[in-house]
C-alpha positions as CSV (number, residue, x, y, z in Angstrom):
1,X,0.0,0.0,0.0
2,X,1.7,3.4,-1.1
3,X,1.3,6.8,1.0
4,X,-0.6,8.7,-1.4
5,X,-0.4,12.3,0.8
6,X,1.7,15.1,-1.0
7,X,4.5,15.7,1.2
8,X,7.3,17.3,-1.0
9,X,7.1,20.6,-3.1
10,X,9.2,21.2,-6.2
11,X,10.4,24.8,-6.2
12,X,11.4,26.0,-9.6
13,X,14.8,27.7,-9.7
14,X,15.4,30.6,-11.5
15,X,19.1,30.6,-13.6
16,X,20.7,33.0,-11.3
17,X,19.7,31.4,-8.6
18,X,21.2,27.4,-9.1
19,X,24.1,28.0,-7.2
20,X,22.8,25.6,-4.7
21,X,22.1,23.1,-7.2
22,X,24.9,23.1,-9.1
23,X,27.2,22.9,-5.6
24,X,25.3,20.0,-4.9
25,X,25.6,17.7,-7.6
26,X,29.5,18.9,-7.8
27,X,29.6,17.4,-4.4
28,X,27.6,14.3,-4.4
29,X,26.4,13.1,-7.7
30,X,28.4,10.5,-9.2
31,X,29.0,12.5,-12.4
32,X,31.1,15.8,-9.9
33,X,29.6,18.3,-12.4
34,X,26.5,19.7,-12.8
35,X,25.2,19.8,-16.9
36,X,27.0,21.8,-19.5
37,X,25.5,25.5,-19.5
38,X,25.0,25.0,-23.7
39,X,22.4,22.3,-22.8
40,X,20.2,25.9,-21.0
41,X,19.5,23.7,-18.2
42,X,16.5,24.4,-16.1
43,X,16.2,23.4,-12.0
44,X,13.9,22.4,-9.9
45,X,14.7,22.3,-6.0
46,X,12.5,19.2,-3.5
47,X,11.7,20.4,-0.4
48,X,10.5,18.3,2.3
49,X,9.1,20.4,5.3
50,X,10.5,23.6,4.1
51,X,13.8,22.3,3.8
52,X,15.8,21.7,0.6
53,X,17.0,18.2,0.0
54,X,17.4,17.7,-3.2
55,X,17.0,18.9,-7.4
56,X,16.6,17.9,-10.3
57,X,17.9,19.5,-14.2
58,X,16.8,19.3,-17.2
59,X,17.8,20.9,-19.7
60,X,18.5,20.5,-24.1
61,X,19.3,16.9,-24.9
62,X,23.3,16.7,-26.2
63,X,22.6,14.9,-29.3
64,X,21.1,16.6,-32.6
65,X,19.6,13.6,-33.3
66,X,18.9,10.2,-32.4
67,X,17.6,6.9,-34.9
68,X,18.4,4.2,-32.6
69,X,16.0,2.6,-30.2
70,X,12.4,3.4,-29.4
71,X,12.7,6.9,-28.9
72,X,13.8,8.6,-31.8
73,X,14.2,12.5,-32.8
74,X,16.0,14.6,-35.2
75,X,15.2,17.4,-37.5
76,X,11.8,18.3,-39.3
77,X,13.1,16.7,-42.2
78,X,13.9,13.7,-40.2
79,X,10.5,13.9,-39.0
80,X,8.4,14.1,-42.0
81,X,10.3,11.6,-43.8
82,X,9.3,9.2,-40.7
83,X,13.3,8.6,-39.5
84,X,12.5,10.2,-36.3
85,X,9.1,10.3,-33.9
86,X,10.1,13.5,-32.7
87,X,11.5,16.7,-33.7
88,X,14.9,17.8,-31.7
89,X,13.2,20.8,-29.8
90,X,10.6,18.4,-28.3
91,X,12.6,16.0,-26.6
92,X,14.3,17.2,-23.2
93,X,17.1,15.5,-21.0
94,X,16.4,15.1,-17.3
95,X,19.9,15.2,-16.7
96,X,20.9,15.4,-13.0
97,X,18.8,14.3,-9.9
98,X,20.2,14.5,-6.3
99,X,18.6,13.8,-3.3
100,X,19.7,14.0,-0.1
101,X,20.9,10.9,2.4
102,X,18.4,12.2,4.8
103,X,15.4,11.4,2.6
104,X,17.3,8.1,1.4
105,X,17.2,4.9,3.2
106,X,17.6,5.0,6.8
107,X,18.0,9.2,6.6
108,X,16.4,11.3,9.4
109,X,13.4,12.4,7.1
110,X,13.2,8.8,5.5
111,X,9.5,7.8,7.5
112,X,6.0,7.2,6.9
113,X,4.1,10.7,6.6
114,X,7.2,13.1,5.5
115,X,8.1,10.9,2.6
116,X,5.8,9.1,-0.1
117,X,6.4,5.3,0.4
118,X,4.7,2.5,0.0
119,X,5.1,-1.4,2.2
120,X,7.0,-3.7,-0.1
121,X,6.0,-7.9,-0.5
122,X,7.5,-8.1,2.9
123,X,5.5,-5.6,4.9
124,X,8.6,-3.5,4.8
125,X,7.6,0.6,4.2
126,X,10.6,2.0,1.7
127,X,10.5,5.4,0.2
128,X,9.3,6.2,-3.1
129,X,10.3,10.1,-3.0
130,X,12.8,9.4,-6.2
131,X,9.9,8.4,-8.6
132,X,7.4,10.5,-6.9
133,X,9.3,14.0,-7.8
134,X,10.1,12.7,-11.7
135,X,6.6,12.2,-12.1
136,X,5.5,15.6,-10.7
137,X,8.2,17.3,-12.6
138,X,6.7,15.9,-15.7
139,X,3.2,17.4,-14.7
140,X,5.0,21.0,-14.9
141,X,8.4,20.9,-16.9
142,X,6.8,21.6,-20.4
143,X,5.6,24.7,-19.5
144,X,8.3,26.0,-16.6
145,X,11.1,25.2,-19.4
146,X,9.7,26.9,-22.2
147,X,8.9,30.0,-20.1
148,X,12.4,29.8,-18.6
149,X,14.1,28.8,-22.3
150,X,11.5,30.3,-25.0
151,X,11.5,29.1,-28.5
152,X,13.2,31.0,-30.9
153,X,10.8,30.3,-34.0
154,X,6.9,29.7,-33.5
155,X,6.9,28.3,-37.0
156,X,8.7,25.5,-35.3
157,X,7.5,22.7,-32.9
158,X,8.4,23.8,-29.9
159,X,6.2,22.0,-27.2
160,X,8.0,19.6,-25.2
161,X,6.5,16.3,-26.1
162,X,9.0,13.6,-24.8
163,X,11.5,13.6,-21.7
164,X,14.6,11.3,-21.8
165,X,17.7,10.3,-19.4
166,X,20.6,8.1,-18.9
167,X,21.9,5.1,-16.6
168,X,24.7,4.0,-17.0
169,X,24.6,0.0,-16.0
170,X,28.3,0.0,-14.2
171,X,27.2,3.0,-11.6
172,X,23.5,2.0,-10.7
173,X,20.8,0.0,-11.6
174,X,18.4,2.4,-13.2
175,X,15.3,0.8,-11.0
176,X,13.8,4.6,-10.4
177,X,13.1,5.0,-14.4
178,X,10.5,2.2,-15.2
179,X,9.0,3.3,-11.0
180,X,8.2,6.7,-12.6
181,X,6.9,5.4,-16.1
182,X,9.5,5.8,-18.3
183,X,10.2,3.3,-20.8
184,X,13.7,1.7,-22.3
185,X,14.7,2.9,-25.2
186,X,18.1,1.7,-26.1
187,X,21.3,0.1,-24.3
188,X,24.3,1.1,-26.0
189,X,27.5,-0.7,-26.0
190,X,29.5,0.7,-23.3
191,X,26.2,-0.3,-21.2
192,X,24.4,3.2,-21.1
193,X,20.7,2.8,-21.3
194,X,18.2,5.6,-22.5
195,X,15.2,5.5,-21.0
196,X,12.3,8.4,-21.9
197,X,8.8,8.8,-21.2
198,X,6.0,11.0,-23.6
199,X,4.2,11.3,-20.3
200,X,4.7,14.9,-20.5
201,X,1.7,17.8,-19.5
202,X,0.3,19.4,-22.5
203,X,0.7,23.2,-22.5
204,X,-3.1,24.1,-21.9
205,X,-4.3,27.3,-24.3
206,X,-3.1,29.8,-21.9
207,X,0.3,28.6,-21.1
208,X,0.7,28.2,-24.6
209,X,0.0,32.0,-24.9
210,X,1.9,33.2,-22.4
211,X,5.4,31.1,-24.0
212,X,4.6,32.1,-27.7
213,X,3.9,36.1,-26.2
214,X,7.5,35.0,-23.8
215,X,9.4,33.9,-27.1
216,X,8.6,37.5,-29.1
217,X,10.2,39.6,-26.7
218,X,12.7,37.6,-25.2
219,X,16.4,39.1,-25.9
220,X,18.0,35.4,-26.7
221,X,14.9,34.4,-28.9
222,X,15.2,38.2,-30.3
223,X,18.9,37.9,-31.0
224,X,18.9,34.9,-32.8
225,X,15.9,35.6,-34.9
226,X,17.7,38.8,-36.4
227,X,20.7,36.7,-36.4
228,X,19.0,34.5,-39.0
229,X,17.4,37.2,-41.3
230,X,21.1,38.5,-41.2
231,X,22.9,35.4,-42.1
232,X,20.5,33.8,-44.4
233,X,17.5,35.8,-45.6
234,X,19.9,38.3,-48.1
235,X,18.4,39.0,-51.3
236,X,19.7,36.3,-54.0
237,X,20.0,33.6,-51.4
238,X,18.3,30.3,-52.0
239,X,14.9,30.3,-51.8
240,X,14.5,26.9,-50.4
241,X,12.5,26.5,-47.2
242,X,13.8,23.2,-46.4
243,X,17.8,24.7,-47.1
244,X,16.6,27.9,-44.9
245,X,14.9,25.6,-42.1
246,X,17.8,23.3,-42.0
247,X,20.4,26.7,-41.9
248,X,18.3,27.6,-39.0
249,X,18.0,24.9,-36.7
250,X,21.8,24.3,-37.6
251,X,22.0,27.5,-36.2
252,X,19.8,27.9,-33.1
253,X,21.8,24.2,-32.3
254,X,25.0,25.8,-31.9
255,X,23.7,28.5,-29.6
256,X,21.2,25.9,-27.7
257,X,23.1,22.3,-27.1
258,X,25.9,20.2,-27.2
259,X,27.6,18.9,-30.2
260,X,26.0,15.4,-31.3
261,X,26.8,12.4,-29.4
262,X,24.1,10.2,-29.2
263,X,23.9,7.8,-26.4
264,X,26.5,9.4,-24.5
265,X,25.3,9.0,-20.3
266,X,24.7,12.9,-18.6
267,X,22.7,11.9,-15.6
């Protein structure tokens, strides 16, 4: 029987305010580094009575583009010619997640009533605060990304549709993915898995609003809008949308993520 009473807020960080975050996982994640800056990451602290104890990042996938396993993304092109499910900008990495020993096993807030749990086969209660934050992140991360991280062209998808991370087999077990609904994708051969989930909230109508009215005025989404008129809409250029929607996203890329590398573990 799980403990179905909420007893853990995510806070939503803003990005001048992830010092903690990033001091955290630099400290205590297995990786010793929080994600690379060009992958815009976005942070959500857990707070269990008031009291920080953990966070989670998401942020732009490091690969351009991805055709192996279940879940697959890539350009438009790769889209509409059926090599990918999903176009690049809909796909996000849940890339770090930290939580502290005190809400692990055995830790000081680890108990019946501060932390969702449920009693195994064995009548033994054991914490399911790991699976319960990923899922409530999902409720909430399309729209508190793309607000944070606007789109740069509204002619594009730009929805968040699909949420993916890594685990990497020598390092852990990867048991919290399929508790929280995600699904395996791929294991590669160095023994990194990709799991993802499409269990991502919808924008509704107005948050939808609010990111497409965020996206025209925002100075990043500004810069690189002018940035493409400059570079590729000069009289005489080629007039082909697919060559001008490929210079584009090429573009917007360099500025947004990592250089590809598909498969390769940031969790």
């Amino acid at each position: 029987m799980s403990d179905p009473r909420p007893s853990f807020e995510l806070v939503p960080v803003p990005g001048t305010s992830q010092g903690w975050a990033r001091e955290m996982v630099t400290a205590h994640h297995y990786l010793r580094k929080p994600p690379d800056v060009r992958s815009r990451p976005f942070v959500y602290l857990v707070a269990v009575q008031d009291v920080p104890v953990g966070c989670l990042f998401f942020g732009r996938t490091q690969s351009s583009s991805c055709f192996h396993g279940e879940l697959t993304f890539g350009s438009a092109n790769d889209v509409a010619t059926g090599l990918a499910k999903f176009d690049r900008w809909e796909v996000l990495a849940l890339s770090r997640l930290w939580l502290s020993p005190d809400v692990q096993a055995n830790g000081c807030l680890c108990r019946p009533g501060i932390v969702p749990g449920f009693m195994d086969r064995k009548g033994k209660w054991r914490s399911a605060l790991a699976s319960a934050v990923i899922r409530s992140a999902l409720a909430v991360v399309g729209y508190h990304y793309l607000m944070a991280h606007p789109p740069c062209f509204l002619d594009q998808p730009y929805a968040i549709r699909a949420i993916l991370s890594y685990c990497d087999l020598r390092l852990h077990r990867g048991t919290i993915y399929p508790a929280a609904g995600f699904r395996l994708s791929r294991t590669n051969l160095d023994g990194i898995q990709t799991w993802w989930t499409p269990d991502v909230a919808k924008l509704t109508a107005e948050q939808d609003l609010a990111v497409r009215e965020h996206a025209v005025w925002h100075p990043r989404s500004v810069r690189i809008r002018n940035r493409d008129r400059t570079l590729f809409d000069q009289p005489g250029e080629a007039d082909s949308d697919q060559v001008a929607d490929n210079q584009r996203m090429e573009r917007a890329r360099r500025e947004s993520i990592l250089p590809p590398s598909c498969g390769s573990a940031e969790r």
